[in-house]
C-alpha positions as CSV (number, residue, x, y, z in Angstrom):
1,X,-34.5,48.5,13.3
2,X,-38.0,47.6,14.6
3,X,-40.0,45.6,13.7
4,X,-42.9,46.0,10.5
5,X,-46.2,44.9,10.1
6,X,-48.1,45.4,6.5
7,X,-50.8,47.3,6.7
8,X,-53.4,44.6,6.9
9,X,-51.8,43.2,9.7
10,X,-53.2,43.9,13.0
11,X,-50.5,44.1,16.4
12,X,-52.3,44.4,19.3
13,X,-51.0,47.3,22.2
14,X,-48.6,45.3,24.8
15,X,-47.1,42.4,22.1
16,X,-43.6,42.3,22.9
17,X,-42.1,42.0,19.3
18,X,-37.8,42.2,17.8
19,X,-36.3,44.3,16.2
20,X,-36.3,43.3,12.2
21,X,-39.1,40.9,12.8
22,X,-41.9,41.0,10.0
23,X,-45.4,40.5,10.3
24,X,-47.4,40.1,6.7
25,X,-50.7,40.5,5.3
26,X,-53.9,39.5,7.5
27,X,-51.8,38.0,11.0
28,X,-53.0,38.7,14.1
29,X,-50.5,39.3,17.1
30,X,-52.5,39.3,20.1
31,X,-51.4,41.6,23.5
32,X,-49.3,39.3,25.3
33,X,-47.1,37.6,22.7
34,X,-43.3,37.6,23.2
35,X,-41.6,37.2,19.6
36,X,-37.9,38.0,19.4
37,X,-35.8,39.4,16.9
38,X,-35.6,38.5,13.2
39,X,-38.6,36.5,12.8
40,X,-41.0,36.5,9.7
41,X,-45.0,35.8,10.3
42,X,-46.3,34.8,6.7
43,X,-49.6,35.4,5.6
44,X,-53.2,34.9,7.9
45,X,-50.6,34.1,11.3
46,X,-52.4,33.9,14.2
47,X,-50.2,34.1,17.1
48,X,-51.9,34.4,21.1
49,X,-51.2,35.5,24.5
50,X,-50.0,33.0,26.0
51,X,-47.3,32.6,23.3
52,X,-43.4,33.1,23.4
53,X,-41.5,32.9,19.9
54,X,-37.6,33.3,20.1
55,X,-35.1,34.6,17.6
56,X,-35.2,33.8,13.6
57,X,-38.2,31.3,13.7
58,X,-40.3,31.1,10.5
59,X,-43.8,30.8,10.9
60,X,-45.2,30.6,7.2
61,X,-48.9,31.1,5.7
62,X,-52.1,30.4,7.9
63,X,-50.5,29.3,11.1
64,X,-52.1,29.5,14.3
65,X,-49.6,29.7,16.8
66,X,-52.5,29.1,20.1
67,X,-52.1,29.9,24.2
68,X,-49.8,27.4,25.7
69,X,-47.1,27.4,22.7
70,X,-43.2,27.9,23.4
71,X,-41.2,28.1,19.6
72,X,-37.9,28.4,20.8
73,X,-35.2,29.9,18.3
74,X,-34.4,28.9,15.0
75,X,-37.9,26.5,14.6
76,X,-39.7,26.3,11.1
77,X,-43.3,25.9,11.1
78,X,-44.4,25.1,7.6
79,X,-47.8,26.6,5.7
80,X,-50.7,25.4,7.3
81,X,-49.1,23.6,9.5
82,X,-51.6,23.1,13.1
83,X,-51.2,23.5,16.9
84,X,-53.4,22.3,19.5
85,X,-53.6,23.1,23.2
86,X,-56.9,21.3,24.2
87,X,-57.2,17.6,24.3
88,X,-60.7,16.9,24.4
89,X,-62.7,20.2,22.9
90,X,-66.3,20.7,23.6
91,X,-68.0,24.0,22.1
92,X,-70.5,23.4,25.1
93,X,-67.8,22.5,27.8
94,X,-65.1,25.6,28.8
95,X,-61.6,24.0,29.0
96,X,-59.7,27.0,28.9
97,X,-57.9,25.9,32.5
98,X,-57.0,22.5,31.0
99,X,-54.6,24.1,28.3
100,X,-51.8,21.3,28.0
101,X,-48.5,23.2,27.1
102,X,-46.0,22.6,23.8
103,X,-42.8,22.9,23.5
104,X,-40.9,23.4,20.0
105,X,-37.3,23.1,20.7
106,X,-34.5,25.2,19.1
107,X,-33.4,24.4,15.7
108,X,-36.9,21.9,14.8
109,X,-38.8,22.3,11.7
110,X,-42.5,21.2,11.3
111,X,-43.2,20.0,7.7
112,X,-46.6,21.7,5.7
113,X,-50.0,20.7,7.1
114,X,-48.1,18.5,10.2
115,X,-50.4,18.3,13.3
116,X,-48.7,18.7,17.4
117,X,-51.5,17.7,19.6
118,X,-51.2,19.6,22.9
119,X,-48.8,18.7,25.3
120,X,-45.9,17.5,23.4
121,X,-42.1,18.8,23.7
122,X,-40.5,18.3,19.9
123,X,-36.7,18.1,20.6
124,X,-34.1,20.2,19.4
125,X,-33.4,19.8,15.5
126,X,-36.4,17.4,15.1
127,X,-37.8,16.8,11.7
128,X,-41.5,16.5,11.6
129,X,-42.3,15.2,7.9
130,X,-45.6,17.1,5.8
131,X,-48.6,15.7,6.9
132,X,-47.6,13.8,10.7
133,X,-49.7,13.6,13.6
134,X,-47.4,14.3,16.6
135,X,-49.0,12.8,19.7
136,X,-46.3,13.1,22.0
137,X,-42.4,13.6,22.9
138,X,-40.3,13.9,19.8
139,X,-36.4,12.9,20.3
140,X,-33.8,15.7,19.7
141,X,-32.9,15.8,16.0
142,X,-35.3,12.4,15.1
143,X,-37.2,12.5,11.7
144,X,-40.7,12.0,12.3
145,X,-43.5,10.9,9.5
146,X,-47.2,9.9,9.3
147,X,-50.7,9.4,11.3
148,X,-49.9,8.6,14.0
149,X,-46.0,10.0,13.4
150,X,-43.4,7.6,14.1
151,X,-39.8,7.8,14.0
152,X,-37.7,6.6,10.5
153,X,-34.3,8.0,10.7
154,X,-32.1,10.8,12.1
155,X,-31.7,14.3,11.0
156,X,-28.1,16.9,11.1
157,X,-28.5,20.2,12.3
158,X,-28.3,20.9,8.6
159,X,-31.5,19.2,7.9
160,X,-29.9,16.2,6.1
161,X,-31.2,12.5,6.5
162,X,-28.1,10.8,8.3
163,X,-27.4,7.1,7.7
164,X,-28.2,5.6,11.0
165,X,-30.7,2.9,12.3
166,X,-33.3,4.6,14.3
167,X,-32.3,2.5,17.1
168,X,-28.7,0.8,17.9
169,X,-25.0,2.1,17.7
170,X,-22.8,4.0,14.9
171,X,-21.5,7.1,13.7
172,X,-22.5,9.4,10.7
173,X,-21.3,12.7,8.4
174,X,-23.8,15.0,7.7
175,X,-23.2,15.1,4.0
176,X,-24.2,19.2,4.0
177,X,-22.4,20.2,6.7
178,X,-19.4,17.8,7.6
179,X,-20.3,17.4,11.0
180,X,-20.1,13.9,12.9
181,X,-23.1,12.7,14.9
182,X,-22.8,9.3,16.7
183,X,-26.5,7.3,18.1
184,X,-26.2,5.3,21.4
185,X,-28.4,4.1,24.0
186,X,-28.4,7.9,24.7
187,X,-30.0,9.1,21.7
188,X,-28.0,11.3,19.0
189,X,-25.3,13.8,19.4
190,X,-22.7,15.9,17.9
191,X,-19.4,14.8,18.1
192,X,-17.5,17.2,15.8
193,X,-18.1,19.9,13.7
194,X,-15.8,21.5,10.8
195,X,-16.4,24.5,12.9
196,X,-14.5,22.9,15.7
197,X,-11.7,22.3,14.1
198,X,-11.3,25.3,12.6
């Protein structure tokens, strides 16, 4: 199926948008957005030009999604939640050519009212807590709270808390899913899945 827009939403001609993606009341997709397939734009969604949304990512009430923003698939952007792409705005002073790119990794979910100042890549499966200030690189799958956001623990693919140290050695179950993440000097991965074994 294609995708649907309410009727108070407006697509501009030339936005590249999936099939079963929905776009509700009062968003604005501008011309040159690329959003793929099963995605949902809640309420007063703003989403650029300059903008490329992948597969099944949730984007929920009065998001701006600005120029210079990659979301790749599965990312959650929570209500009011704010992107940046200018580091220094001037209303007086044109930046437009100093746009500093973000980039939201697959799987990572942004908590309500967070903040990602321009320029920052948040890893894959990152967890950025309600309320953080994100002023640079996010680790893949690291939980991430307050202003200025620091790092406090470790998060599954499931989006469950895993009992790690944020730094040092071990291994951890995801208690929702079952699968087996061990930290190193490396950072976090997946070891094992029930999937895997199936």
């Amino acid at each position: 199926m294609a995708f649907w827009q309410h009727a108070s939403a407006v697509v501009d001609d030339g936005a590249q948008i999936g099939d079963n993606t929905k776009v509700w009341h009062f968003s604005h997709v501008c011309a040159g957005a690329r959003i793929g397939p099963d995605c949902s734009l809640g309420q007063g969604v703003f989403v650029g030009n300059d903008v490329s949304i992948g597969r099944n990512v949730k984007i929920q009430n009065q998001v701006s999604v600005y120029d210079a923003v990659t979301l790749e698939d599965d990312v959650f952007c929570g209500p009011s939640m704010v992107f940046t792409n200018v580091y220094n705005p001037r209303s007086a002073v044109p930046r437009k050519n100093e746009y500093r790119r973000t980039l939201v990794r697959r799987g990572a979910t942004l908590g309500a009212n967070c903040t990602i100042v321009c320029g920052a890549t948040v890893g894959e499966y990152a967890f950025v807590g309600a309320g953080a200030v994100v002023k640079g690189d996010v680790p893949p799958h690291a939980l991430m709270v307050g202003v200025p956001a620091r790092q406090i623990g470790w998060m599954s693919r499931h989006g469950e808390k895993l009992d790690l140290p944020v730094a040092g050695h071990g291994r951890a179950t995801c208690p929702g899913s079952g699968e087996v993440y061990e930290l190193s000097d490396h950072g976090l991965r997946l070891m094992s899945s029930p999937e895997s074994k199936a």
